[in-house]
N, CA and C atoms as a LAMMPS dump frame, in Angstrom:
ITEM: TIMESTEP
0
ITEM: NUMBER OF ATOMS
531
ITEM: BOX BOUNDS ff ff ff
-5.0000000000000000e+02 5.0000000000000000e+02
-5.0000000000000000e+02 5.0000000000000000e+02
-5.0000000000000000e+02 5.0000000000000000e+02
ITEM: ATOMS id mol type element x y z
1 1 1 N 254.318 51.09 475.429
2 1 2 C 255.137 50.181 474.632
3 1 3 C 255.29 48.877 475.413
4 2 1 N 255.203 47.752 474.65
5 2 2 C 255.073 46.259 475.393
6 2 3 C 256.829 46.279 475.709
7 3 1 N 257.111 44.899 476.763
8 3 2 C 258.243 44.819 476.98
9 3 3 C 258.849 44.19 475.623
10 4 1 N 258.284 43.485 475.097
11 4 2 C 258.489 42.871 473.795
12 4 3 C 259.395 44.055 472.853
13 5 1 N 258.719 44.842 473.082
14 5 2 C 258.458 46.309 471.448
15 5 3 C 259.698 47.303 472.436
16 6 1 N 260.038 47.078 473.718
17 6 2 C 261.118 47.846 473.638
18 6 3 C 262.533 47.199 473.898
19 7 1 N 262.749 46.187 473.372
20 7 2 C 263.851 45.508 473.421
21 7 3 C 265.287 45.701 472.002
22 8 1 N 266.251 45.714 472.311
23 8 2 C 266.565 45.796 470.319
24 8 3 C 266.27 45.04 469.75
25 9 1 N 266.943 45.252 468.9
26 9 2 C 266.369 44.314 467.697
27 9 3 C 267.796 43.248 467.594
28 10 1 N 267.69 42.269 467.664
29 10 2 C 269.018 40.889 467.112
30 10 3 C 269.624 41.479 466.409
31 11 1 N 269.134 41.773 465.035
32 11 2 C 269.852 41.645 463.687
33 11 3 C 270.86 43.046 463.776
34 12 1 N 270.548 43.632 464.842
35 12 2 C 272.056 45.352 464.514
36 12 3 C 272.468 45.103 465.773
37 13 1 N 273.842 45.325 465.335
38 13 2 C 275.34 45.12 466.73
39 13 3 C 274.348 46.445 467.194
40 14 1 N 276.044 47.409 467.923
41 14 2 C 275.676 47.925 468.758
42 14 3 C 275.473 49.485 468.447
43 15 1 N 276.208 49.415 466.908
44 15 2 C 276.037 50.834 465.836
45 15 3 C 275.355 50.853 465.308
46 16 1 N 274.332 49.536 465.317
47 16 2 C 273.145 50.195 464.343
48 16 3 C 273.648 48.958 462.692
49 17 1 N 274.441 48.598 463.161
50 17 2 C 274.565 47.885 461.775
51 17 3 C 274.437 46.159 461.831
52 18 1 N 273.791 45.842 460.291
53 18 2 C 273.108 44.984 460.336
54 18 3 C 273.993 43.479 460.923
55 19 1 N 273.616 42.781 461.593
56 19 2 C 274.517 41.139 462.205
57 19 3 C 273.507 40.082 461.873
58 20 1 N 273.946 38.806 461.372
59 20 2 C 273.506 38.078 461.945
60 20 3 C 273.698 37.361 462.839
61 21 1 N 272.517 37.089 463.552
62 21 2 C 272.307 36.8 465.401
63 21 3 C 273.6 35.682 465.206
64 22 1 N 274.285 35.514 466.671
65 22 2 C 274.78 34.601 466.979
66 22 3 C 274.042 33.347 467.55
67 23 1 N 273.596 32.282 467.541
68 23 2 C 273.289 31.176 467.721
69 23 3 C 274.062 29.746 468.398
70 24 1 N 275.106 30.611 468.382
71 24 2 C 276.445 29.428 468.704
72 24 3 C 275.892 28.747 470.394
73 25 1 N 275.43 29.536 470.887
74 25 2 C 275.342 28.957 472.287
75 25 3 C 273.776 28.54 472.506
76 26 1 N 273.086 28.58 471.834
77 26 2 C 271.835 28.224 471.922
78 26 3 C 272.066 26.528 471.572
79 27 1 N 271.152 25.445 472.331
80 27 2 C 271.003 24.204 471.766
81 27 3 C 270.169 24.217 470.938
82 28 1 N 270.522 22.954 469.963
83 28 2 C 269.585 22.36 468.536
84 28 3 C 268.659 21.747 469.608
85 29 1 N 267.323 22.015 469.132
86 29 2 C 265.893 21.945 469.584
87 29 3 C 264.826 21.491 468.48
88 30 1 N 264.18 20.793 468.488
89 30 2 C 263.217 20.34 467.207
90 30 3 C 261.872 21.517 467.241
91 31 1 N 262.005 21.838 466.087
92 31 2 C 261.607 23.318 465.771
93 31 3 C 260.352 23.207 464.538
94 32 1 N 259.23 23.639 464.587
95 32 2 C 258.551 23.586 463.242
96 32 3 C 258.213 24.606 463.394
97 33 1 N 257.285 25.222 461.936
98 33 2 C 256.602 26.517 461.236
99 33 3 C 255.742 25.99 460.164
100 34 1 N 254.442 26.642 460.563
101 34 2 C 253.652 26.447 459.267
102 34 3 C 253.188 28.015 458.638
103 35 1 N 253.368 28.182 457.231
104 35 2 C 252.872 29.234 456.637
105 35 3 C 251.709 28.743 455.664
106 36 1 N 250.671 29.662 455.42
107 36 2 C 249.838 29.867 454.566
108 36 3 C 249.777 30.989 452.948
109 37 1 N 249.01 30.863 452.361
110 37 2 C 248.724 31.626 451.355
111 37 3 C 248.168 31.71 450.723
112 38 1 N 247.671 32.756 449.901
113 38 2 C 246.446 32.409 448.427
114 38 3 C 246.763 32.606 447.278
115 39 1 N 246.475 32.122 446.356
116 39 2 C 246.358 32.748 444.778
117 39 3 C 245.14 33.182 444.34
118 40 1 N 244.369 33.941 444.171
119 40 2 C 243.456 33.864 443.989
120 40 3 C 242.563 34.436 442.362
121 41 1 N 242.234 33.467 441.925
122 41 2 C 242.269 33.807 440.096
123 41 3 C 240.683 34.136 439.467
124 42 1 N 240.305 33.822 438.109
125 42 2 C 239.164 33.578 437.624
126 42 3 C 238.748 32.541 437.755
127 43 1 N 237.674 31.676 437.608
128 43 2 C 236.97 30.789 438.145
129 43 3 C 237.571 29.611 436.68
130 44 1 N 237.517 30.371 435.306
131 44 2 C 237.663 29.556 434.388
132 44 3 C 239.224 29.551 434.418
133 45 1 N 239.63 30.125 434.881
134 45 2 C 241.277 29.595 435.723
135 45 3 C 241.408 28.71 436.098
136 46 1 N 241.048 28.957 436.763
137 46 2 C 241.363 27.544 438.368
138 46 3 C 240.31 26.387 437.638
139 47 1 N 239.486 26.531 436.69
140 47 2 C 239.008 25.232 436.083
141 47 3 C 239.88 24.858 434.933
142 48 1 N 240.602 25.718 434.65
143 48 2 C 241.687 25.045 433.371
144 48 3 C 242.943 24.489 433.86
145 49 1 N 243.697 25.044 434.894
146 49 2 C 244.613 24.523 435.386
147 49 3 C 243.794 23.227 436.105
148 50 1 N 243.244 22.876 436.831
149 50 2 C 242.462 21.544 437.534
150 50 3 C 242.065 20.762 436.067
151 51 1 N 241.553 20.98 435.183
152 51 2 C 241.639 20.03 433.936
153 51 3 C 243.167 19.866 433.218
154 52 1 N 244.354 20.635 433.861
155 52 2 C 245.392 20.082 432.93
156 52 3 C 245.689 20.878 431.697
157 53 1 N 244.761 21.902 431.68
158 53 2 C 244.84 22.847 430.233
159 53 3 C 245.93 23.984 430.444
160 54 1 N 246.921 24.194 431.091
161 54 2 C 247.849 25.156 431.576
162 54 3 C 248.523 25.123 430.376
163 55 1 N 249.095 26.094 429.772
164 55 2 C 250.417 25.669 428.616
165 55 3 C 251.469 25.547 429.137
166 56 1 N 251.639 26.002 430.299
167 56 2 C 253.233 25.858 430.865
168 56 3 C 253.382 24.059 431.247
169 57 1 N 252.031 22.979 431.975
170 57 2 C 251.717 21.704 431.508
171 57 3 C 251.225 22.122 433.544
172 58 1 N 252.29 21.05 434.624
173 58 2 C 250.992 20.464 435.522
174 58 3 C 251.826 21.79 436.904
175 59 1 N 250.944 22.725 436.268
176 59 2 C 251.209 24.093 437.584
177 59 3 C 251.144 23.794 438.81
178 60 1 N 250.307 22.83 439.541
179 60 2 C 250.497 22.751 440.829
180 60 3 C 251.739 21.665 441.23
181 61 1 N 251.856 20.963 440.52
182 61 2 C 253.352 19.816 440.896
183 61 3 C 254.228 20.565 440.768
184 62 1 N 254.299 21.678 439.752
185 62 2 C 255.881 22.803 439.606
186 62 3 C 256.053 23.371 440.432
187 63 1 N 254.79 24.199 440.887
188 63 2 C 254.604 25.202 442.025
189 63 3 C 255.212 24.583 443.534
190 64 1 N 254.426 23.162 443.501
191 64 2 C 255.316 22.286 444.845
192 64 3 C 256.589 22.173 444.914
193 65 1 N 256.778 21.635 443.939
194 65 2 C 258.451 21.322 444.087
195 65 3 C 259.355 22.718 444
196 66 1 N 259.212 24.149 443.088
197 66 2 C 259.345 25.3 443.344
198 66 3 C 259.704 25.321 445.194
199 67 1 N 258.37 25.249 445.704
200 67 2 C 258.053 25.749 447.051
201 67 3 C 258.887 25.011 448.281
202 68 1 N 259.47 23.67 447.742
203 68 2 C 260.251 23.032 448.703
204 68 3 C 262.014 23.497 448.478
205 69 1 N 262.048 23.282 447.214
206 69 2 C 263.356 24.052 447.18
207 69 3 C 263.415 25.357 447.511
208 70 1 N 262.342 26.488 447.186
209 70 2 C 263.122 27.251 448.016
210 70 3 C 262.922 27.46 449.505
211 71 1 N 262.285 26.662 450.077
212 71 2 C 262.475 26.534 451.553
213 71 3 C 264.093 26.291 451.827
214 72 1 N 264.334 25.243 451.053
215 72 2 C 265.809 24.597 451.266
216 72 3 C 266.966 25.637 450.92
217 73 1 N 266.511 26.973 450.155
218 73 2 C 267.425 27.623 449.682
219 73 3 C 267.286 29.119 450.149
220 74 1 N 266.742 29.241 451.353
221 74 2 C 265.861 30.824 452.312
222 74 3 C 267.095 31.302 452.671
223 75 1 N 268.2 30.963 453.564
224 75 2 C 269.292 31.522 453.324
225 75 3 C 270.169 32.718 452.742
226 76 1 N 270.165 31.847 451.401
227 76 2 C 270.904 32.85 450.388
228 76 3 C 270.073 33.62 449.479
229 77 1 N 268.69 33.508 450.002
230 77 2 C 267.289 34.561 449.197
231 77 3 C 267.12 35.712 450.567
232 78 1 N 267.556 35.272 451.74
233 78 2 C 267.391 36.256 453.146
234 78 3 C 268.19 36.947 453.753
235 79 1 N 269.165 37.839 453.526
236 79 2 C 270.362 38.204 454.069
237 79 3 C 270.954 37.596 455.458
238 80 1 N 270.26 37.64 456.401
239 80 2 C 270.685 37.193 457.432
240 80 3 C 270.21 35.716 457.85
241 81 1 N 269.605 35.105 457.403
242 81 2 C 268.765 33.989 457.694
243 81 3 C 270.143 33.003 457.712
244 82 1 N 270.17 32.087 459.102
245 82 2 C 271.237 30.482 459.019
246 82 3 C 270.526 29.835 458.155
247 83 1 N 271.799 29.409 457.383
248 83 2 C 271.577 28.109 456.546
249 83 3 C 271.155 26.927 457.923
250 84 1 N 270.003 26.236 457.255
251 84 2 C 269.36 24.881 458.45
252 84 3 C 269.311 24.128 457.761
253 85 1 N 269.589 22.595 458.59
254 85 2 C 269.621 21.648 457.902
255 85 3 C 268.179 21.503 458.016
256 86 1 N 267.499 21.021 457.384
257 86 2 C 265.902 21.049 457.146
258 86 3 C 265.374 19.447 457.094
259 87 1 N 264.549 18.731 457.98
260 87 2 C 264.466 17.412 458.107
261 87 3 C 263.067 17.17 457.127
262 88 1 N 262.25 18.336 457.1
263 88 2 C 261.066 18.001 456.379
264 88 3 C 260.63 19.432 455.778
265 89 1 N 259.909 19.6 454.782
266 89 2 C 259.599 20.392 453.856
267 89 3 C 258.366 20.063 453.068
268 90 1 N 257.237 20.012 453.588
269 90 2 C 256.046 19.815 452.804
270 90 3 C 254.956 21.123 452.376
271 91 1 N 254.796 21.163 451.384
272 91 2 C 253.801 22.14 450.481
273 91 3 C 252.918 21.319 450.053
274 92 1 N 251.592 22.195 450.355
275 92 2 C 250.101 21.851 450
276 92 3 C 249.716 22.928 449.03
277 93 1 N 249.019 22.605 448.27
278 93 2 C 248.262 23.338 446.645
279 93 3 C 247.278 22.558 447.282
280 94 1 N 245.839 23.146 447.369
281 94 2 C 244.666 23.091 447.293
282 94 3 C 244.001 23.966 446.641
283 95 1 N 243.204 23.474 445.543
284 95 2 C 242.029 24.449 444.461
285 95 3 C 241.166 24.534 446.013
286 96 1 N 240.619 26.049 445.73
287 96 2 C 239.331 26.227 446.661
288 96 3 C 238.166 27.106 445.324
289 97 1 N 237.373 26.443 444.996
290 97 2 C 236.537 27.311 444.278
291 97 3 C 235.752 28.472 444.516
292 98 1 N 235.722 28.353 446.243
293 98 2 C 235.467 29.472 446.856
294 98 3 C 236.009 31.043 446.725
295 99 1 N 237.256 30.699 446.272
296 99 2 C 237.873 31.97 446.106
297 99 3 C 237.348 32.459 444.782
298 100 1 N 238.099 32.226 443.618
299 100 2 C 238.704 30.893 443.295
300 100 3 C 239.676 31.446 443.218
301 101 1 N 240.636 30.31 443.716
302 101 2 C 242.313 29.994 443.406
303 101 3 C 242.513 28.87 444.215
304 102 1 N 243.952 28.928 444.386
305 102 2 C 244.3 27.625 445.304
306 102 3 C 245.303 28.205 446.885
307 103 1 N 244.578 27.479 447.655
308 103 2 C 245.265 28.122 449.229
309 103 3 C 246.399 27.107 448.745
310 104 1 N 247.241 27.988 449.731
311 104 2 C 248.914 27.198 449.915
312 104 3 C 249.213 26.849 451.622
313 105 1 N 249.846 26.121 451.677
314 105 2 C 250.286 25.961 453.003
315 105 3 C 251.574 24.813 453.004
316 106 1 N 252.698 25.296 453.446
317 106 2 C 253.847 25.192 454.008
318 106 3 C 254.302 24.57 455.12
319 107 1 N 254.745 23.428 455.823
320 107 2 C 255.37 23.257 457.281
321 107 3 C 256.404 23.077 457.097
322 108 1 N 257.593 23.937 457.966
323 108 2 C 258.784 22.683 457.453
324 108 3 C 259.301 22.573 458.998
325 109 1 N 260.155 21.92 459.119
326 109 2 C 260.594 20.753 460.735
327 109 3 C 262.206 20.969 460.201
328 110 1 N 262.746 21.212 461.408
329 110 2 C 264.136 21.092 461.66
330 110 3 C 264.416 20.866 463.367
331 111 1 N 265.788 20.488 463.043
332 111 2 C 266.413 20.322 464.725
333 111 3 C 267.62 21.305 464.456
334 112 1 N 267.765 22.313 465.109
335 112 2 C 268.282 23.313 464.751
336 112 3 C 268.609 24.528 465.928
337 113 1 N 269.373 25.328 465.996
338 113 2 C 269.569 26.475 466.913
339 113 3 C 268.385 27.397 466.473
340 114 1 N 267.976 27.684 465.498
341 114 2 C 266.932 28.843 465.455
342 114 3 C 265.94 28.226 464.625
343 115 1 N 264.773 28.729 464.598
344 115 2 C 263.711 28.145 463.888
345 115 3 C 263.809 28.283 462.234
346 116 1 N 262.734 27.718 461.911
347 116 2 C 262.146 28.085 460.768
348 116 3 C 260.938 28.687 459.857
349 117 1 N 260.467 30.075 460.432
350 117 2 C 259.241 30.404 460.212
351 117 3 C 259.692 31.01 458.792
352 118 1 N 261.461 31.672 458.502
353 118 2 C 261.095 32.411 456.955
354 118 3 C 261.392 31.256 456.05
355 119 1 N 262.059 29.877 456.279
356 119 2 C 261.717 28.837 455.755
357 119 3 C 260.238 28.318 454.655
358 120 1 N 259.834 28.432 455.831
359 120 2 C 257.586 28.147 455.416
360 120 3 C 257.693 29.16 454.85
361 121 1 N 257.754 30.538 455.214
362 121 2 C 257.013 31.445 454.647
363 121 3 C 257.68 32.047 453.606
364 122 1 N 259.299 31.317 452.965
365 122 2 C 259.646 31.571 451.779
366 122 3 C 258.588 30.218 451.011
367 123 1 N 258.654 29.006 451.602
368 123 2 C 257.652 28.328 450.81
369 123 3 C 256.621 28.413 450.142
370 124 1 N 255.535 29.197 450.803
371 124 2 C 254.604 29.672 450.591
372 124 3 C 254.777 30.929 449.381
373 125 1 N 255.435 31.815 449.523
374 125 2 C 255.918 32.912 448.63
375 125 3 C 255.935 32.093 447.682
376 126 1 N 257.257 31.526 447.088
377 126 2 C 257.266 31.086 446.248
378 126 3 C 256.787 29.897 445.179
379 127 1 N 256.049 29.126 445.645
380 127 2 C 255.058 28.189 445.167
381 127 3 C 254.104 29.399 444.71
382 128 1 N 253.63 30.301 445.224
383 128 2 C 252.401 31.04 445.311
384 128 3 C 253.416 32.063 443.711
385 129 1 N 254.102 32.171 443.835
386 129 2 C 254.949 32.954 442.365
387 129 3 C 254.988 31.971 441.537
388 130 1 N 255.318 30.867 441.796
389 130 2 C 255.536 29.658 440.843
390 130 3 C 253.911 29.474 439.798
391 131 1 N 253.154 29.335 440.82
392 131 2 C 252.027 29.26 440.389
393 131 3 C 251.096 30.06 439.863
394 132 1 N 251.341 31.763 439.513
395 132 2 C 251.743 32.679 438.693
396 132 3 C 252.146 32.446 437.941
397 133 1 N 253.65 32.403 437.434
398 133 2 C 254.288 32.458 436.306
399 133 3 C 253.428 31.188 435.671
400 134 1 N 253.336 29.689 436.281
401 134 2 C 253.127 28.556 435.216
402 134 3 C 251.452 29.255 434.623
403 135 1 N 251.24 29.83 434.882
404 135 2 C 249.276 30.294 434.94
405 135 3 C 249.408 31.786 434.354
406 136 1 N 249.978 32.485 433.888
407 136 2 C 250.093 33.848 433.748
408 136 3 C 249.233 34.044 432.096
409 137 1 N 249.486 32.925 431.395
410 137 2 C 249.186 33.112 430.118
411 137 3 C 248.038 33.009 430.098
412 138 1 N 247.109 32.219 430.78
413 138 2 C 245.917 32.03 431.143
414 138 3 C 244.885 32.981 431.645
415 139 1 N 245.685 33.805 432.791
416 139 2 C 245.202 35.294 433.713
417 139 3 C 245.965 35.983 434.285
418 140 1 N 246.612 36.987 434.035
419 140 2 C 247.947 38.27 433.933
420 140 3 C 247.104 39.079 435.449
421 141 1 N 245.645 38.686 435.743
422 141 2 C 245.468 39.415 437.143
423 141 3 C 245.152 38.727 438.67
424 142 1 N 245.831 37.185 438.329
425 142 2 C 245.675 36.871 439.741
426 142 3 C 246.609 37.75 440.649
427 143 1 N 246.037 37.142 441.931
428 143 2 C 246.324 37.805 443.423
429 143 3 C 247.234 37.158 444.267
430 144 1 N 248.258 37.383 444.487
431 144 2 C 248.912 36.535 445.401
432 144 3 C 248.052 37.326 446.652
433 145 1 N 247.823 36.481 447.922
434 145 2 C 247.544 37.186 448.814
435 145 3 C 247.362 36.566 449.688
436 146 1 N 247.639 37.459 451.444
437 146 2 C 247.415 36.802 452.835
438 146 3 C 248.931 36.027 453.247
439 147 1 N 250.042 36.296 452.557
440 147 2 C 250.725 35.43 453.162
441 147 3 C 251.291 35.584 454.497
442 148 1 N 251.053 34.361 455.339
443 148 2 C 251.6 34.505 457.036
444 148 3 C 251.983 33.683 458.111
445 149 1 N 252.258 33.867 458.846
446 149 2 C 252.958 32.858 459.776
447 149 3 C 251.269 32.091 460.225
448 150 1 N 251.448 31.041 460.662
449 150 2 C 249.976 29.805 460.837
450 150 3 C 250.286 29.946 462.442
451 151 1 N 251.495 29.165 462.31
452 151 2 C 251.889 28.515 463.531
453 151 3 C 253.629 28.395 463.329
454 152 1 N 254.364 28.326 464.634
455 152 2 C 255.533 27.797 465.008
456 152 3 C 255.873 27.153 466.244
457 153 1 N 256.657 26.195 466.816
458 153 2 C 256.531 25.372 467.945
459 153 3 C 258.005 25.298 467.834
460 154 1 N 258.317 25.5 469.385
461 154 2 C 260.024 25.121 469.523
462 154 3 C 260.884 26.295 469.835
463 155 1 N 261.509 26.427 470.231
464 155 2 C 262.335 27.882 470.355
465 155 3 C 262.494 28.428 471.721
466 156 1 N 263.053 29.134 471.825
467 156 2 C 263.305 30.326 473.104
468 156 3 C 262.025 31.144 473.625
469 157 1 N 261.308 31.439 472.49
470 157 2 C 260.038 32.298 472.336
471 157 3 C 258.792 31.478 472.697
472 158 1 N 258.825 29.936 472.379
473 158 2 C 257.732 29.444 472.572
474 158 3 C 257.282 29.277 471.578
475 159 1 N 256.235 28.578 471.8
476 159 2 C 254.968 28.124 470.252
477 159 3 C 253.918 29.739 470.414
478 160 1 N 253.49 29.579 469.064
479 160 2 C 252.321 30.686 468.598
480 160 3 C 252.057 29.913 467.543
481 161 1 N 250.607 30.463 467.913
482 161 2 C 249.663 30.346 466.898
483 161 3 C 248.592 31.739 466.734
484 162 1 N 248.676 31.887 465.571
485 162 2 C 247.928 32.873 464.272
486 162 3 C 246.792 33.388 464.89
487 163 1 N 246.047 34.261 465.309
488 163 2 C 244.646 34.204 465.354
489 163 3 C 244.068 34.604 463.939
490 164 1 N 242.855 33.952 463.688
491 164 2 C 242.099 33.947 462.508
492 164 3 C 242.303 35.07 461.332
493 165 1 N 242.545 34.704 460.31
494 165 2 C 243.055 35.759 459.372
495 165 3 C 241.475 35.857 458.836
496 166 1 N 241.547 37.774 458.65
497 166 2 C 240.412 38.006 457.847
498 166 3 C 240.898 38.458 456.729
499 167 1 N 240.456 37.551 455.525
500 167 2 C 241.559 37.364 454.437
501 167 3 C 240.088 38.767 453.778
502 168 1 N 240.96 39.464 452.662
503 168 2 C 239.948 40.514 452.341
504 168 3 C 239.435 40.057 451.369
505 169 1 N 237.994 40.655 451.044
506 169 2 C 237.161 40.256 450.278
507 169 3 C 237.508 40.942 448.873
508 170 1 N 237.859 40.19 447.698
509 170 2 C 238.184 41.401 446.16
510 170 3 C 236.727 40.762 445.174
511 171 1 N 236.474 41.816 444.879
512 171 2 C 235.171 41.93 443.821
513 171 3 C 235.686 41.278 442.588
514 172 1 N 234.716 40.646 441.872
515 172 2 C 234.951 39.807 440.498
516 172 3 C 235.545 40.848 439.48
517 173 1 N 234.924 41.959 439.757
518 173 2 C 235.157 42.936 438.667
519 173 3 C 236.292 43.499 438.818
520 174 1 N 237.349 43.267 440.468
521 174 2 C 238.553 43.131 440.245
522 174 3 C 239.612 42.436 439.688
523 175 1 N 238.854 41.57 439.403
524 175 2 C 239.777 40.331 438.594
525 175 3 C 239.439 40.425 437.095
526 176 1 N 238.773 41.266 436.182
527 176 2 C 239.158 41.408 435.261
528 176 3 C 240.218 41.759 434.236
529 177 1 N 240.824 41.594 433.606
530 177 2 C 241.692 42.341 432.864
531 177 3 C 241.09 43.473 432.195
């Protein structure tokens, strides 16, 4: 067992029941997190939403703005998570036809006692749902998938970064209805 893996855990006092961490004595430190993600759809999907043909109307601008608010709102979607004041919040929608769908990616920046990695990676979640629901009428079997920490910088712990995700391969004939 690493020294890491036998330490407790923050979030339970000393019975076992759930806390959130104290932070009070830690200094505000400028802190970022980037998360990733996929959607991954039919090809004449991801060519109807990119022409504008969505009925719900422009899925990737909803899905963004979706994805920044709920960064801003991880908190009261996370049981234990501090409310942070949040200095930046940017979401990326990129079509990849490769898949097809559209990768997501998340950073958000604070100066803060604790970071923000479930920040991003509520971002990512939810843009990646957003962009589901506005698209559902279109294809009822996309994939949300791969969502994960990229990178984070700042903290007690230090910066990390991701090693290479091997995102899994799904057959066309899984994406049928």
């Amino acid at each position: 067992m690493s020294d890491r893996a036998s330490r407790p855990l923050t979030h339970l006092d000393a019975t076992g029941q759930a806390q959130m961490v104290d932070v009070s004595a830690k200094a505000a430190t400028v802190r970022q997190a980037t998360a990733a993600g996929q959607v991954r759809m039919q090809a004449d999907t991801l060519a109807a939403i990119q022409a504008g043909n969505a009925p719900k109307g422009d899925v990737v601008a909803i899905a963004r703005l979706a994805g920044i608010m709920a960064a801003k709102q991880t908190a009261t979607l996370i049981p234990l998570c501090h409310p942070l004041p949040l200095q930046k919040v940017e979401v990326q929608i990129t079509p990849d036809s490769a898949l097809p769908g559209y990768r997501i990616e998340a950073t958000v920046k604070t100066k803060a006692e604790t970071g923000v990695e479930m920040e991003a990676l509520t971002a990512v979640s939810v843009a990646a749902l957003t962009l589901y629901d506005m698209a559902k009428a279109l294809e009822k079997s996309m994939q949300i998938e791969a969502i994960h920490l990229v990178s984070k910088q700042g903290g007690k712990s230090g910066d990390y970064v991701a090693p290479p995700q091997a995102t899994p391969k799904i057959e066309k004939t899984q994406l049928t209805e």
